[in-house]
C-alpha positions as CSV (number, residue, x, y, z in Angstrom):
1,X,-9.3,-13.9,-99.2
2,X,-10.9,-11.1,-98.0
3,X,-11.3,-7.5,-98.3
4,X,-12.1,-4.7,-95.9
5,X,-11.9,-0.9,-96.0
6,X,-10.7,1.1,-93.6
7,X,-10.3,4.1,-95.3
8,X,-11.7,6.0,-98.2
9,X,-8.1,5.3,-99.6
10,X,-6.8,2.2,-98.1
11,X,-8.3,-1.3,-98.7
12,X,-6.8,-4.2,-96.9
13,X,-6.6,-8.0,-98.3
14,X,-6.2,-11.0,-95.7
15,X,-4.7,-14.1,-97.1
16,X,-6.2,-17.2,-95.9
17,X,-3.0,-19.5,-94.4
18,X,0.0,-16.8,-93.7
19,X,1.8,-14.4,-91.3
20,X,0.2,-12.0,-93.9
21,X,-3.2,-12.7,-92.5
22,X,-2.7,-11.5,-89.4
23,X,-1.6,-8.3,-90.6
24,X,-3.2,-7.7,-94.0
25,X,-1.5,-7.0,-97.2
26,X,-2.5,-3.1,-97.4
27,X,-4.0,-1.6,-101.0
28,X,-3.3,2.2,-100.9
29,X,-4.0,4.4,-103.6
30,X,-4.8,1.3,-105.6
31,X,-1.3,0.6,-105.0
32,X,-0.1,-3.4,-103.7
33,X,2.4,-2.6,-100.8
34,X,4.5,-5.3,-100.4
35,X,5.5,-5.9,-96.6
36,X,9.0,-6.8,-95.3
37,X,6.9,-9.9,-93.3
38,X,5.1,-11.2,-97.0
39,X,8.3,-10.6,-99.0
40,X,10.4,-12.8,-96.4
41,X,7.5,-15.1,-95.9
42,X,7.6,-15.7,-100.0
43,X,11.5,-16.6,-99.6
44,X,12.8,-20.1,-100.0
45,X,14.2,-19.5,-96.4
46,X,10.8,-19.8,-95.1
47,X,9.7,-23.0,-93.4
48,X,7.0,-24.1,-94.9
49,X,6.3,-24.9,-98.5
50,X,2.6,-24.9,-98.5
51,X,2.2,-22.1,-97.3
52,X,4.6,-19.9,-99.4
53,X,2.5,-22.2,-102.4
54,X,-0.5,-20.8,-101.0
55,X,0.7,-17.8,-100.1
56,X,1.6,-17.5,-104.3
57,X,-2.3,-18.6,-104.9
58,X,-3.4,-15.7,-103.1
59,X,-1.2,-12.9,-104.2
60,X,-1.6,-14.5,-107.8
61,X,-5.1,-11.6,-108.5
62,X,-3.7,-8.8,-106.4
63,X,-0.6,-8.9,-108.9
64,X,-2.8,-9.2,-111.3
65,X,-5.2,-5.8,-110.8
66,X,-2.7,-3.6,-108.8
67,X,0.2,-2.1,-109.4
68,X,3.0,-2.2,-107.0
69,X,3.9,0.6,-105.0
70,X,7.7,-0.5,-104.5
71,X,10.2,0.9,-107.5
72,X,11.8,-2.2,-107.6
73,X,8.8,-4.7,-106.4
74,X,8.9,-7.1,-109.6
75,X,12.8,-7.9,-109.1
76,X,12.2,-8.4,-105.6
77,X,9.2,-10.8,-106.1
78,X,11.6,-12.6,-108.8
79,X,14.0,-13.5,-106.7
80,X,12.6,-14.1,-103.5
81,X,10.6,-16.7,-106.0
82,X,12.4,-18.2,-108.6
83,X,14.2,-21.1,-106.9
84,X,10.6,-22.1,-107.3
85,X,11.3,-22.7,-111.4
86,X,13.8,-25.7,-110.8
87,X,11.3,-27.1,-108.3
88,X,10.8,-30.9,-108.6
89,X,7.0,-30.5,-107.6
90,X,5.4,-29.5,-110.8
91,X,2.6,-28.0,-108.8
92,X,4.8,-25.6,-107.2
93,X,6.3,-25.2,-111.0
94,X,3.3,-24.1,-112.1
95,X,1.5,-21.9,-109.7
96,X,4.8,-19.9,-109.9
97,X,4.5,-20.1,-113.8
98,X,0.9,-18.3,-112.8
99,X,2.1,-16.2,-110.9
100,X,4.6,-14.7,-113.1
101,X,2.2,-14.7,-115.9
102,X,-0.3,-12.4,-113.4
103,X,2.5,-10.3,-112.1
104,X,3.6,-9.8,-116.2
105,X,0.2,-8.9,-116.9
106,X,-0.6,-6.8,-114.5
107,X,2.7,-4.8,-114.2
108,X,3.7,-4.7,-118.1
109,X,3.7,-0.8,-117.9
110,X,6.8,-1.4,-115.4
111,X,8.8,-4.5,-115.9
112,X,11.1,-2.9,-118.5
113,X,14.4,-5.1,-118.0
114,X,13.0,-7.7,-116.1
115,X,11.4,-8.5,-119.4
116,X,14.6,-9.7,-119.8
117,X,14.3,-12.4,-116.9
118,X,11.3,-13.5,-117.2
119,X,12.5,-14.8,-121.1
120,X,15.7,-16.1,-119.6
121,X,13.5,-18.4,-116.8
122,X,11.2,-19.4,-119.6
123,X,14.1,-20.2,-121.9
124,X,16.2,-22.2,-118.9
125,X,12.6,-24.4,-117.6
126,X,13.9,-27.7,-117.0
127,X,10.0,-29.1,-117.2
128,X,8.7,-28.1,-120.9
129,X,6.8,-30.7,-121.9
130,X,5.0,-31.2,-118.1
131,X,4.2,-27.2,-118.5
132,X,3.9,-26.1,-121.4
133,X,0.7,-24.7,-120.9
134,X,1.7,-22.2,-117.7
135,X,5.1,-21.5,-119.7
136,X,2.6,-20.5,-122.5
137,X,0.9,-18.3,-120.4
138,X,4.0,-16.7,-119.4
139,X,5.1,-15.8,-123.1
140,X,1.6,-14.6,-124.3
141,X,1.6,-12.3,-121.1
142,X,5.1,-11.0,-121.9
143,X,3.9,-10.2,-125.5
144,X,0.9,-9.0,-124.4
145,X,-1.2,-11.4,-126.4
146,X,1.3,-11.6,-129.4
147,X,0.3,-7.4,-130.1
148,X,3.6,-6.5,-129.4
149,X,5.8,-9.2,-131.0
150,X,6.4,-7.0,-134.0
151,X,8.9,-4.8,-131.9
152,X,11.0,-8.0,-131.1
């Protein structure tokens, strides 16, 4: 991945392996903008696997540092990505299992009821024992390190 700057404002991220590349995934006001080509190029309708895997990989630390711009931009990442879950390919389990545990950890400010989701796919993995470590992740990230497990 790379970064340029085009503006004093904008900074734009090209992800290796994706329609994305070609067009850049656009950082504005230290705001992620999610395009309409990278959100349908991370649904299960897309064509190739690998690349929506990869495609994961990369937006995995720009979840991670920036906030999303879109209102409802955690939901939509959610379900354009959680047929992923159920996956038989315990690779593809667990960079999604990343994933979510970046996109928790980087948006925890904002995911407010898709708190809620995020325990339900933990609580539904088919694949415990093969990921525990990733499902790990994904709880300590939604209690932000166990500081706010008082409040549950």
């Amino acid at each position: 991945m790379s970064a340029t700057r085009s503006s004093s404002s904008t900074v734009t991220y090209d992800f290796r392996g994706s329609k994305a590349a070609s067009q850049s995934l656009p950082i504005r006001d230290e705001e992620l903008v999610l395009t309409a080509d990278l959100v349908e190029e991370l649904s299960a309708d897309g064509d190739d696997p690998q690349r929506r895997l990869s495609l994961l990989r990369d937006l995995t630390p720009a979840v991670e540092r920036r906030r999303l711009q879109q209102d409802h931009g955690v939901e939509l990442l959610i379900v354009k990505t959680e047929d992923l879950a159920g996956s038989a390919d315990g690779d593809a389990r667990r960079c999604l299992l990343n994933f979510y545990r970046a996109l928790i950890a980087g948006q925890f400010n904002s995911i407010d009821v898709m708190r809620a989701k995020f325990f339900r796919i933990v609580e539904s993995h088919q694949h415990l024992e093969e990921d525990f470590a990733h499902v790990f992740g994904v709880l300590d990230a939604l209690t932000c390190e166990a500081d706010i497990w008082p409040l549950f």
